[in-house]
PATOR-831963 format. One record per residue: residue in three letters; x, y, z of N, C-alpha, C in turn. Coordinates in steps of 0.02 Angstrom, whole numbers, plus 50000, padded with zeros to 5 digits. Example, Ala and Ser with C-alpha at 12.3 -4.5 7.8 and 13.67 -1.06 7.14 Angstrom:
Ala506604971650390506154977550390506604983550390
Ser506424988850354506844994750357506455000250394
***
This chain:
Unk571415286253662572065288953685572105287853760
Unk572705285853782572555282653875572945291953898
Unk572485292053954572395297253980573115297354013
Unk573395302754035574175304154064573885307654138
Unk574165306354197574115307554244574835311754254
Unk574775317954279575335320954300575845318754325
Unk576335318054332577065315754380576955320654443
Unk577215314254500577215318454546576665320054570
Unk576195317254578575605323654621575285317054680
Unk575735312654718575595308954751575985310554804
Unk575775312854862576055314354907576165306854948
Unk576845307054985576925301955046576755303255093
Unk575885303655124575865305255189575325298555216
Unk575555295555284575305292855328575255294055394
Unk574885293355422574855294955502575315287855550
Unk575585292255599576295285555629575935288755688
Unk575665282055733575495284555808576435284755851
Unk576235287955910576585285355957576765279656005
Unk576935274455980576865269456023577455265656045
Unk577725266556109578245265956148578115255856138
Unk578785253356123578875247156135578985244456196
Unk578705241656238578605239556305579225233456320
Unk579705232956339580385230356331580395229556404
Unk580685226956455581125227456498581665231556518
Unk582125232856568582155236956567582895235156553
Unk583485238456520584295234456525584545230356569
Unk584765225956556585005220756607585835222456632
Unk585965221656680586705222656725586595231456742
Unk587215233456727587315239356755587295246156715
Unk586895243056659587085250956600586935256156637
Unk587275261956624587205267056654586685272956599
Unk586385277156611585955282956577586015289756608
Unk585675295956574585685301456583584765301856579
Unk584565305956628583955310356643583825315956573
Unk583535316156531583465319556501582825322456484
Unk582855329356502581975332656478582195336756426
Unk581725336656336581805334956308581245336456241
Unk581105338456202580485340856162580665332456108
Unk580035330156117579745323456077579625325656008
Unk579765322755948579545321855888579355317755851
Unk578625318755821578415312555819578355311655756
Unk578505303055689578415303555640577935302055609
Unk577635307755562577015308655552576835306855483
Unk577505308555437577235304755377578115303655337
Unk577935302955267578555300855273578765304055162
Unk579305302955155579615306855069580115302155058
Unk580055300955009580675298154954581115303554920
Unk581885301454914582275303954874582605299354864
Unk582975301054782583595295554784583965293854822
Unk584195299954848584815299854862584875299454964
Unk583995299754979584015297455056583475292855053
Unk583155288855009582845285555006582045286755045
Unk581945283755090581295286055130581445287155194
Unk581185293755221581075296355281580625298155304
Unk580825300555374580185303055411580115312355404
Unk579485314255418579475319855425579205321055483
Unk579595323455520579385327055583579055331755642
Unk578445331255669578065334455696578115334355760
Unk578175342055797578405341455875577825338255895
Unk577725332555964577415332555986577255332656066
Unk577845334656109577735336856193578475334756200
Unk578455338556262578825337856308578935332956358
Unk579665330056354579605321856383580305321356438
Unk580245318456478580625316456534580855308656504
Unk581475307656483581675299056469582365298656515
Unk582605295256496583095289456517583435289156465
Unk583955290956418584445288056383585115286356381
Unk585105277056373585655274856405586225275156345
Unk586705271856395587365274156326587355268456256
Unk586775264356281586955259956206586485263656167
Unk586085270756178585665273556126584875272256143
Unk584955266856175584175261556199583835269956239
Unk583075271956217582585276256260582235274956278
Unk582125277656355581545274356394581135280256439
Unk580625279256417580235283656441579465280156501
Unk579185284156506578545281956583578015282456524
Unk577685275256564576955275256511576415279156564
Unk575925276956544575325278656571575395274956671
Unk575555269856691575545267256737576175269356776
Unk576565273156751577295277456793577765272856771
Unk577775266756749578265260756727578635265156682
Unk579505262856684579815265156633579825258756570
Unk579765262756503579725256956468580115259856392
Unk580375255256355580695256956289580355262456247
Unk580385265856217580165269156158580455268256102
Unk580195270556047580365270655979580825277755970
Unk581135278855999581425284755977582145286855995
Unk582785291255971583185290555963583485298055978
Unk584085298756033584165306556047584705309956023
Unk584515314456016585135316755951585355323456029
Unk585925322456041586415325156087586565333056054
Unk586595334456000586605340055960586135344255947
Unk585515343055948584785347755934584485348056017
Unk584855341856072584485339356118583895339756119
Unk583455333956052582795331456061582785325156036
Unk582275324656054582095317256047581595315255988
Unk581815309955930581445309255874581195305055856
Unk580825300855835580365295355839580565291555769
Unk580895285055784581145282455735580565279155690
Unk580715278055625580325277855576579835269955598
Unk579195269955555579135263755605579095258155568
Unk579005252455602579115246955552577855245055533
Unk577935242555491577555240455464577185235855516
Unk576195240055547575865233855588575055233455559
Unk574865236255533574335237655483574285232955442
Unk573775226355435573525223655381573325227155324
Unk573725224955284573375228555211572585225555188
Unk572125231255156571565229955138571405222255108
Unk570805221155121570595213255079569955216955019
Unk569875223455007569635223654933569965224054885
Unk569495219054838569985219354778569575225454734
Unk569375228054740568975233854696568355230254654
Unk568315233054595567605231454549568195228454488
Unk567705222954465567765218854437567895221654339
Unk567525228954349567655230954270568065238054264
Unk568605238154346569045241954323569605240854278
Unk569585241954204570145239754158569955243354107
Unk570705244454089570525248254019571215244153968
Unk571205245453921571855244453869572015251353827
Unk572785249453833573285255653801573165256553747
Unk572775249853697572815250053634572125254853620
Unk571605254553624571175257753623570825262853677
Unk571165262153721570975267453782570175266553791
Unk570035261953793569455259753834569295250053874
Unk568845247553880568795240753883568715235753820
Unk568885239053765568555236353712569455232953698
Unk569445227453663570325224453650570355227053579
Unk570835228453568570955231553505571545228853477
Unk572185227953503572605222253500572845218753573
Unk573135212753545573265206253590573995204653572
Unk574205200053660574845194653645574485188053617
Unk574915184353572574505177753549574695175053623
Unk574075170853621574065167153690574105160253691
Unk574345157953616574695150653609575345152153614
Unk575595155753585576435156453587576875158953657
Unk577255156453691577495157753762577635164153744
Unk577725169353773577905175153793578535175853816
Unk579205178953772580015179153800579875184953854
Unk580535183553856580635191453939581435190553952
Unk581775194753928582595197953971582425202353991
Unk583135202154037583295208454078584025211754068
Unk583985218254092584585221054090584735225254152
Unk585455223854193585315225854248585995231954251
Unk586005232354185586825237854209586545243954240
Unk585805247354246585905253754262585925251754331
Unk585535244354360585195245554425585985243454467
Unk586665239254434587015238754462587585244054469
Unk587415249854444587825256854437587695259154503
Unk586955257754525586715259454586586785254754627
Unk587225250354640587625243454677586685240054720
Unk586235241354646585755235754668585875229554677
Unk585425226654699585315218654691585115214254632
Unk585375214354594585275209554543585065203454545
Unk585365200154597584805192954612584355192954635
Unk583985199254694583505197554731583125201854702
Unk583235207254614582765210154576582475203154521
Unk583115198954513582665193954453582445188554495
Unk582295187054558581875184154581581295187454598
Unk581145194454611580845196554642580275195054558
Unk580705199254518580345198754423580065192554420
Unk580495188354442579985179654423579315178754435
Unk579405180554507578845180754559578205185754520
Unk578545193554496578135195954473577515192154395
Unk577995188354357577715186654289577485180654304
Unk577785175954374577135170354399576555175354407
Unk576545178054442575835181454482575315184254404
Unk575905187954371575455189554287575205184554244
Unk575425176654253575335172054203574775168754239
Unk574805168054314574205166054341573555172254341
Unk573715177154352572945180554351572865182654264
Unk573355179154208572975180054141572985175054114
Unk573235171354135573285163054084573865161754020
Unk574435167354035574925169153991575265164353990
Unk575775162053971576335159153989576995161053957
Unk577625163454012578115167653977578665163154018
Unk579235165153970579915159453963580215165853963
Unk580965166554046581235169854060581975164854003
Unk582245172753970582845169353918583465173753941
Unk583245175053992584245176554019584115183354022
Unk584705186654055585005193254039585265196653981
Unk585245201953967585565206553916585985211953915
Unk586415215453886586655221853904586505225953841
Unk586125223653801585745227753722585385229453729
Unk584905230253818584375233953798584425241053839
Unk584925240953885585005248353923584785253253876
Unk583865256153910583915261753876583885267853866
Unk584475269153900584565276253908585165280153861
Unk584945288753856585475290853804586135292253857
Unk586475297253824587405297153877587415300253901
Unk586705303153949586495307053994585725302754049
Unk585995296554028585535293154078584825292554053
Unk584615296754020583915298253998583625292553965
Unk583105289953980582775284553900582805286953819
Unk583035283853789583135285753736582675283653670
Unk582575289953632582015289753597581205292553602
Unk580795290953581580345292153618579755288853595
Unk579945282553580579255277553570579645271853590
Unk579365264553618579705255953625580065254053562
Unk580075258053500580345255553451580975256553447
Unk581155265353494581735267353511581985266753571
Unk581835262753618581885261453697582325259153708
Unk582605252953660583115250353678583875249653609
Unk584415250053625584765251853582584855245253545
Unk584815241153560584785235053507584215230853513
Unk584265226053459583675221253471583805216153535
Unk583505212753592583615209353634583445202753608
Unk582955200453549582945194053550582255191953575
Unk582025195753637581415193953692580685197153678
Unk580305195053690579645198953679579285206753717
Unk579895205453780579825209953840580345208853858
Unk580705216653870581395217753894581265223553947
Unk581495219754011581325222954067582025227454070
Unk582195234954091582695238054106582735244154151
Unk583265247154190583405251954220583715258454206
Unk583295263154241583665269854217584065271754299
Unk584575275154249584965276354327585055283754347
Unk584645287654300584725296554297584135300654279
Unk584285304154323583235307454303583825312354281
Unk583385314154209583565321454184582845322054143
Unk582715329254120582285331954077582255327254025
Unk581675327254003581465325453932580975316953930
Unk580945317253866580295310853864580065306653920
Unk579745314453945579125312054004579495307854060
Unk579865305254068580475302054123580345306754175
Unk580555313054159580495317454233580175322954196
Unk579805327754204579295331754170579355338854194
Unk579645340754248580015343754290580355344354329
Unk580725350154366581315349154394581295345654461
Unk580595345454481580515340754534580095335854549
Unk579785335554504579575326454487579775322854433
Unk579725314854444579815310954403579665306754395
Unk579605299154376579315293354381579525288154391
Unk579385283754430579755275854436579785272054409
Unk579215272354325579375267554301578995270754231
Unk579035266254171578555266254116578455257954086
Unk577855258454055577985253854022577405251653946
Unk577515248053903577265248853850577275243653792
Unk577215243953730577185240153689577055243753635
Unk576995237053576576885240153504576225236253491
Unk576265238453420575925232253400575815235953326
Unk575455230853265575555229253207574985224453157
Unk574795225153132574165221253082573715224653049
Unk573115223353026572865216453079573195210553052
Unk573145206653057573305197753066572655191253056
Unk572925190153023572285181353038572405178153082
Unk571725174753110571755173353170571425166653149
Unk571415159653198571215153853188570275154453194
Unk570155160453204569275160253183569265163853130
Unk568845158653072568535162553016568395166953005
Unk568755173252953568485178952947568855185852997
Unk569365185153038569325187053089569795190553090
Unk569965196353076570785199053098571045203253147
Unk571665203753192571545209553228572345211153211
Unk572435214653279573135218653278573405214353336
Unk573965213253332574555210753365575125212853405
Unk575135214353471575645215253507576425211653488
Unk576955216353519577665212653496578045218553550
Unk578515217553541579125223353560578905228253650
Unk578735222653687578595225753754579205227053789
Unk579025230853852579565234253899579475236553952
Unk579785235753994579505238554057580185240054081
Unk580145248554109580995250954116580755253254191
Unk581345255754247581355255354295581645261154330
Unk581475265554365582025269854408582625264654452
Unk583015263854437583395261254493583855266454573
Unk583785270054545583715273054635583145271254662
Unk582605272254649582105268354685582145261754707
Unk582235259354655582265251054672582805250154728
Unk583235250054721583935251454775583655255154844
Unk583385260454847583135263654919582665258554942
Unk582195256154913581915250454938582065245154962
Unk582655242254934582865236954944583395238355010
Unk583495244555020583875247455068583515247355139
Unk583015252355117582445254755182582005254355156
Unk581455249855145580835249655125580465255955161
Unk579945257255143579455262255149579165260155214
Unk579275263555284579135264355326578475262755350
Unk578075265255297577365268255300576935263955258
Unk577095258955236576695254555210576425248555234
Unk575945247455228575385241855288576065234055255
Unk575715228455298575895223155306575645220955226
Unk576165217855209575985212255139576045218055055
Unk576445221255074576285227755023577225225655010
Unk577465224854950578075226254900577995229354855
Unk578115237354872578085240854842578525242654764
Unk579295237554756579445236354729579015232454663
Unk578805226354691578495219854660577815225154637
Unk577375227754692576915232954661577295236854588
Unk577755239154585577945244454533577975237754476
Unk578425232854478578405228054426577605226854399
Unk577575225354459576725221054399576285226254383
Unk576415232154390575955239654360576275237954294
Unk577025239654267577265239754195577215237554181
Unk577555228254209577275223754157576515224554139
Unk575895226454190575345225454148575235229454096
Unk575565234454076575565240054023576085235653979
Unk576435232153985576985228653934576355222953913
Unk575915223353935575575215453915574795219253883
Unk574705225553895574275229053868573755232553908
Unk573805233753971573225236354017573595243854013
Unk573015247154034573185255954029573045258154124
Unk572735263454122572595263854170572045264754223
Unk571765264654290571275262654295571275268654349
Unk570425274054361570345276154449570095273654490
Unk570245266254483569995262354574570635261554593
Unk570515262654649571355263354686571485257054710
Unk570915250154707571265243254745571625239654677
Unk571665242854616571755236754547572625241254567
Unk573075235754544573715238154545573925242254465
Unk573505241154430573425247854386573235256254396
Unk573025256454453572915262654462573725264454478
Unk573815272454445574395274554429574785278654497
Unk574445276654547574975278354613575115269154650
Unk575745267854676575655260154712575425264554788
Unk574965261854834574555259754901574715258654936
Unk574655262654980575295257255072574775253755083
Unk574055253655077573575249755091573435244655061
Unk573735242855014573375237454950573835233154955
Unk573795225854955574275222354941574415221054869
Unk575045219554875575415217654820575085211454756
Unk574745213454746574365206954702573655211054654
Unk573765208054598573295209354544572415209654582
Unk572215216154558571205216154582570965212554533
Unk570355212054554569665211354523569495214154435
Unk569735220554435569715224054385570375220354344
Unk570915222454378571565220454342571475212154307
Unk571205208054330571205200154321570805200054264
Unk570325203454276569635204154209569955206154157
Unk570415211054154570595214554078571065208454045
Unk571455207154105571925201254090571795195054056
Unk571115192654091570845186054057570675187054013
Unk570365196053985569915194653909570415196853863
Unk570845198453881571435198053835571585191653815
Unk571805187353852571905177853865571395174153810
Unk570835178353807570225176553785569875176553709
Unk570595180953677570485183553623570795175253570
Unk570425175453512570785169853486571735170553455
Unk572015163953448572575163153418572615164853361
Unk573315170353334573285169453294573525163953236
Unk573345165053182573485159953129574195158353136
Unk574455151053106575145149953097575625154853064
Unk575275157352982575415159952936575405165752961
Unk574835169852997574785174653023574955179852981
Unk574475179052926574535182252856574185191352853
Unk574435195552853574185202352859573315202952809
Unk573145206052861572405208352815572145210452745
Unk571865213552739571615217752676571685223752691
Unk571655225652748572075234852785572275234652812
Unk572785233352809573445230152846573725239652865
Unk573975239852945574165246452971574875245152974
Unk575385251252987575975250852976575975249953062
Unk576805251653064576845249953153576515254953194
Unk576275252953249576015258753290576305257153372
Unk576845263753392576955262353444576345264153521
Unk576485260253555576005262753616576525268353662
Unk576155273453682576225279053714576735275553793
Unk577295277953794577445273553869577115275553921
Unk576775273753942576325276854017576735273154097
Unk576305278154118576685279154174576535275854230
Unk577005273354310576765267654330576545270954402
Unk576745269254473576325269254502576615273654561
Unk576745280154596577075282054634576945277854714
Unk577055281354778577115280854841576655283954880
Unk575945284354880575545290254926575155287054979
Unk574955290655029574445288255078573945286655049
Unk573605280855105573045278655062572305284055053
Unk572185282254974571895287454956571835295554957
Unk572545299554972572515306554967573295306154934
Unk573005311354894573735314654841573835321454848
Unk574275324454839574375331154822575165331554804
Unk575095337154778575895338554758576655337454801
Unk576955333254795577685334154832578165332454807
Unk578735338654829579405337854777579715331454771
Unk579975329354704580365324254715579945318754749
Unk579225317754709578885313454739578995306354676
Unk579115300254669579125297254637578315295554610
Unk578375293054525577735293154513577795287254452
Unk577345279954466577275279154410577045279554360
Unk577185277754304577035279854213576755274954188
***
């Protein structure tokens, strides 16, 4: 049984130094105001839908700047020089607040251990069922929830391409993108996913082997949001069915079919808006959330090394790309034989069995979690 990690219990916190951008000083005649002034500095940072990612604010001294009328702040470094800062004065609280910062931190170069992997189907390392790995692998999409939320639809199915290159190279898959859909939105007439297994996920058949889709409404119920103030960014899952004959003698297993990988789209959209402040260099936290589901649409569960992009929070530290662990489960999946043409059912042949949708990867500092409202979490 693959273990369920709570929603929500990944806090967004990173440490943001103070560090004034060293600029010149305005050129011609702008004029400024003398202002002394209580500094705030941003210290870590929260997601919501509906403000996407911010800073959270910690006083940190009392400051003498310069703010001119185009907004530009300038404050004295260490050497008495006046020089730019990162920060922005709000004429109404009269203080001064430290704008969110942009990304200067190399993300980590470990890829973790090599036998972090588990599978959904059996909840351990052992394969229990497989995708045939002669037959290409389909994949639609459906983008009505994420365009309710006036997402990006082109720069989500490029971003998806990118994601199922990166999955076909670290497993040896090979999958054939077959267009868009509007049969698989699957949510009920309250936004919610509907159903509560991949068999009921999507309201019609798509045609595809994996039907990637968006939810556009957190409400209660099938594990989507679990309470009134957490929820998740993503799920994703599969079926599967047999056993099956396979092209080695004697040999039968169980068979994957009917994958999915569904999406918060307020998330996706705040990202694509204001990316996450607080995340090191080379980190798409987006593209991170994709290749967590898809690897649960392709059969990986979940993992506690925090460098495999299976582990069930995404990393401001980790880059965006499959571990050590993650590649291993992948290949011995790849690894399993084809099945037969006929692909003729066994002698105990099991009825359908859906996989549990698990959950994908939230937003937290590297390596510490704790509880925060309205913290996104993946499934």
């Amino acid at each position: 049984m693959h273990k369920r990690r709570p929603l929500g219990t990944a806090a967004i916190t990173a440490a943001a130094a103070v560090l004034p951008i060293t600029l010149a000083a305005p050129a011609g005649a702008a004029t400024y105001k003398t202002v002394t002034a209580k500094a705030y500095s941003c210290t870590s940072g929260s997601y919501t839908p509906k403000k996407g990612f911010s800073c959270t604010y910690r006083y940190y001294k009392t400051v003498t700047a310069r703010v001119y009328t185009s907004g530009s702040v300038y404050m004295k470094n260490t050497a008495g020089k006046w020089v730019a800062a990162n920060y922005r004065y709000s004429a109404t609280s009269k203080a001064l607040y430290m704008k969110a910062p942009t990304p200067t931190k190399a993300a980590t170069t470990n890829t973790g251990r090599a036998t972090s992997y588990e599978y959904l189907a059996s909840g351990s390392n052992k394969v229990f069922a497989y995708w045939d790995k002669c037959t290409p692998i389909t994949w639609k999409v459906d983008f009505t929830a994420l365009n309710k939320r006036s997402g990006k639809a082109t720069t989500e199915l490029t971003r998806l391409k990118s994601a199922f290159t990166a999955l076909s190279a670290a497993s040896g898959y090979r999958f054939t993108y077959k267009g868009t859909t509007v049969a698989s939105n699957g949510e009920d007439k309250n936004g919610s996913p509907a159903g509560n297994g991949p068999s009921r996920m999507f309201k019609a058949p798509t045609g595809a082997d994996i039907t990637v889709s968006y939810s556009s409404t957190h409400v209660t119920g099938y594990n989507w949001r679990e309470t009134a103030n957490t929820y998740a960014i993503g799920l994703g899952g599969n079926s599967w069915i047999g056993p099956y004959s396979t092209v080695t003698d004697d040999r039968f297993a169980f068979r994957h079919f009917d994958g999915f990988a569904l999406f918060d789209a307020d998330f996706v959209h705040a990202n694509e808006v204001a990316p996450d402040p607080f995340r090191s260099k080379g980190v798409d936290q987006i593209k991170a959330t994709y290749l967590h589901e898809l690897g649960h649409a392709l059969g990986l569960g979940h993992t506690t090394d925090r460098y495999q992009i299976m582990y069930p929070s995404v990393q401001r530290d980790v880059p965006t790309r499959f571990g050590a662990g993650d590649i291993a489960g992948l290949k011995k999946l790849a690894a399993q034989p084809c099945f037969a043409p006929d692909s003729d059912e066994g002698p105990a042949a099991q009825p359908l069995r859906a996989t549990r949708p698990t959950d994908t990867a939230p937003v937290p500092g590297p390596g510490k979690e704790r509880s925060l409202p309205r913290t996104g979490s993946l499934r």
